[in-house]
N, C-alpha and C positions, 0 to 999 in steps of 0.2 A: 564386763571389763575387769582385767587381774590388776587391782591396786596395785600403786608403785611406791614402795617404802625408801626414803631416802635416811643415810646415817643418823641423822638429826632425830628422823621421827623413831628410830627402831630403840636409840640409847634413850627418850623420852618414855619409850614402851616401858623400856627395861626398868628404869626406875618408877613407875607407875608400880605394878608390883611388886618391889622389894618392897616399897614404901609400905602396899598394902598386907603381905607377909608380917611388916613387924609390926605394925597395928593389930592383927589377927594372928601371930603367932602362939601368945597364950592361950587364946580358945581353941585354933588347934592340938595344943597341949593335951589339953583338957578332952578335948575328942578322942585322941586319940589313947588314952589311957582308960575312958572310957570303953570302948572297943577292946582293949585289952582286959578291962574286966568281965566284960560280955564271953569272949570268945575263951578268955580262961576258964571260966564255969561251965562252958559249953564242953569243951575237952575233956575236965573231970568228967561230967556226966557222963558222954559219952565212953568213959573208962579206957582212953589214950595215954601212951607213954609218949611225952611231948617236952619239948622247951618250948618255950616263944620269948619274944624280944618285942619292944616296940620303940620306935623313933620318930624327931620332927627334921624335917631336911634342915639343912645349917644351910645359913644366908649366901654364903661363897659357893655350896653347890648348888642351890638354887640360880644363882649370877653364872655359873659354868654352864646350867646345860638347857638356858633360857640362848645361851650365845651361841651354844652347840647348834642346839636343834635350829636357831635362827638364818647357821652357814649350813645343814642340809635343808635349808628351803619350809622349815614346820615352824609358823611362829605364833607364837602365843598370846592372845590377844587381851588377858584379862586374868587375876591369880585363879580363878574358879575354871580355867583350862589346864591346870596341872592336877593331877591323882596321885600324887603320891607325895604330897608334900606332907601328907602322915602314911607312917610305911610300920606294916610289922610282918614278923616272919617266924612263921610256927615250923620246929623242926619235928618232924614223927621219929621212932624210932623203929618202925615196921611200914611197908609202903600201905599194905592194908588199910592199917589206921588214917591214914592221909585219905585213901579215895572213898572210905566210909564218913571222914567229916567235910571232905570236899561236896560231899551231897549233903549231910546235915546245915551244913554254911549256906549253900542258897538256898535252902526253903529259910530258913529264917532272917535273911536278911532280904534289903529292899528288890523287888524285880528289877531294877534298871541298873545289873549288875553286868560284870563284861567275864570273860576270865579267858585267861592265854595261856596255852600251855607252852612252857620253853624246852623243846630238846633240842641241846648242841650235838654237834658232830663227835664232841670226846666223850659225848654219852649223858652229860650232867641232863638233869630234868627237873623242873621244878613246873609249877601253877602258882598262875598270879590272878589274882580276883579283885577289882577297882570296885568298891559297895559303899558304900551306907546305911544310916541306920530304918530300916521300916516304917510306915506309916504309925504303925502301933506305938513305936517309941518315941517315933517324933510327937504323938499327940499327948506324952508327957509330958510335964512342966519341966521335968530335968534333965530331958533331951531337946528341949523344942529348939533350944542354943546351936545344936548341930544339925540343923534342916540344909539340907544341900550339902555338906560338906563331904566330900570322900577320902576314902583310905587305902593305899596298894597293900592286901595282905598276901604275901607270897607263901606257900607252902612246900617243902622238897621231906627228904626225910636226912637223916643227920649226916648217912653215907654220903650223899650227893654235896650237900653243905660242907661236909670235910674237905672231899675230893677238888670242890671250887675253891676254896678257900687255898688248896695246896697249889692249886696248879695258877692262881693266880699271882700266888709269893714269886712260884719259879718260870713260868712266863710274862708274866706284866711286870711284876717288881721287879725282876729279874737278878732274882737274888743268889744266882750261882753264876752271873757274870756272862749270860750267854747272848744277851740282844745286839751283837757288833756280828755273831754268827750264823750268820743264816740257815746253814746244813746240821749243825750243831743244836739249831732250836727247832727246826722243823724233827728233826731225829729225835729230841726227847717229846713233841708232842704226840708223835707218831705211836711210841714205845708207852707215854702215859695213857694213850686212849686205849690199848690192847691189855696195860692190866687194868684197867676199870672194868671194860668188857668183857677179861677172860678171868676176873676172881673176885672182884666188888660185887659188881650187879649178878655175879652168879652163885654169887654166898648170900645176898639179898633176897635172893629170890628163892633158894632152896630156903632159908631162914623163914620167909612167910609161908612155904608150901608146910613146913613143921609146925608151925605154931597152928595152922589151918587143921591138921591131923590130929594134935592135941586137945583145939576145943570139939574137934567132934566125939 
């Protein structure tokens, strides 16, 4: 039988949740900084030219996309059904280095890891990996605090991360005035996706084929 949620019980969901976010938002805190110092010594080692970033969702996007995903039909029944309410994002500056620690990243973290790889139409690509920390660390005393908890770490490399970053100013923010025109905005996506394609990703990609020639 598909339970039948009525207003009443869905905005009681809703705050069941935040309630329990701000009770647990410091230890996510703490997890997730943890994880950022995990995965930043993993990078040295591995000898990557990288940034990373880490965050905790803020309470109002948490409240946005609990409502979101609630009107397409995906609802969430318990805070331990959200992955990313600790989120970090490691930017490479060679795609190499990215799918050399995307394999270092799951042997060391837990097997009950997910990963998605996103490629959009304008070419943007990232990997996203929902993990936690391994048996091993969890049977630390100074992990044992983050058993169950998970983390969305996205990986792209800086060109893609730019690229998103720009095209989300000038199509979502829409910061040159063009969201009232529709021929006008489908034209500059059109015209963005073909220099990404014909001089981003193909300067990227000669750029790794060189640096490949030079460690050999």
């Amino acid at each position: 039988m598909i339970p039948c949620y009525t207003p009443q019980t869905m905005e009681s969901n809703l705050e069941t949740i935040l309630n329990d976010f701000r009770e647990k938002r410091a230890l996510y805190e703490e997890f997730c900084l943890a994880m950022y110092k995990l995965l930043d010594s993993m990078l040295i080692t591995e000898g990557c030219k990288y940034q990373i970033f880490y965050r905790i969702k803020e309470l109002d996007k948490l409240e946005e996309k609990i409502l979101r995903k609630e009107a397409e039909g995906i609802r969430y029944e318990k805070l331990e059904d959200l992955e990313d309410l600790a989120g970090l994002r490691i930017l490479f500056y060679i795609e190499a280095d990215k799918n050399k620690f995307e394999k270092k990243l799951l042997t060391e973290l837990t097997n009950e890891v997910s990963v998605t790889h996103h490629k959009k139409i304008s070419g943007y690509e990232s990997t996203h990996v929902v993990a936690s920390f391994g048996e091993k660390r969890i049977s630390l005393s100074e992990y044992s605090k983050f058993k169950d908890l998970k983390c969305e770490i996205q990986l792209t490399s800086i060109l893609h991360h730019a690229w998103a970053e720009i095209e989300h100013d000038i199509i979502y923010k829409d910061t040159l005035g063009i969201k009232s025109d529709k021929h006008q905005r489908l034209y500059i996506k059109n015209a963005m996706q073909k220099i990404l394609t014909n001089y981003l990703i193909k300067a990227s990609t000669e750029l790794n084929n060189l640096i490949k020639k030079i460690k050999k």
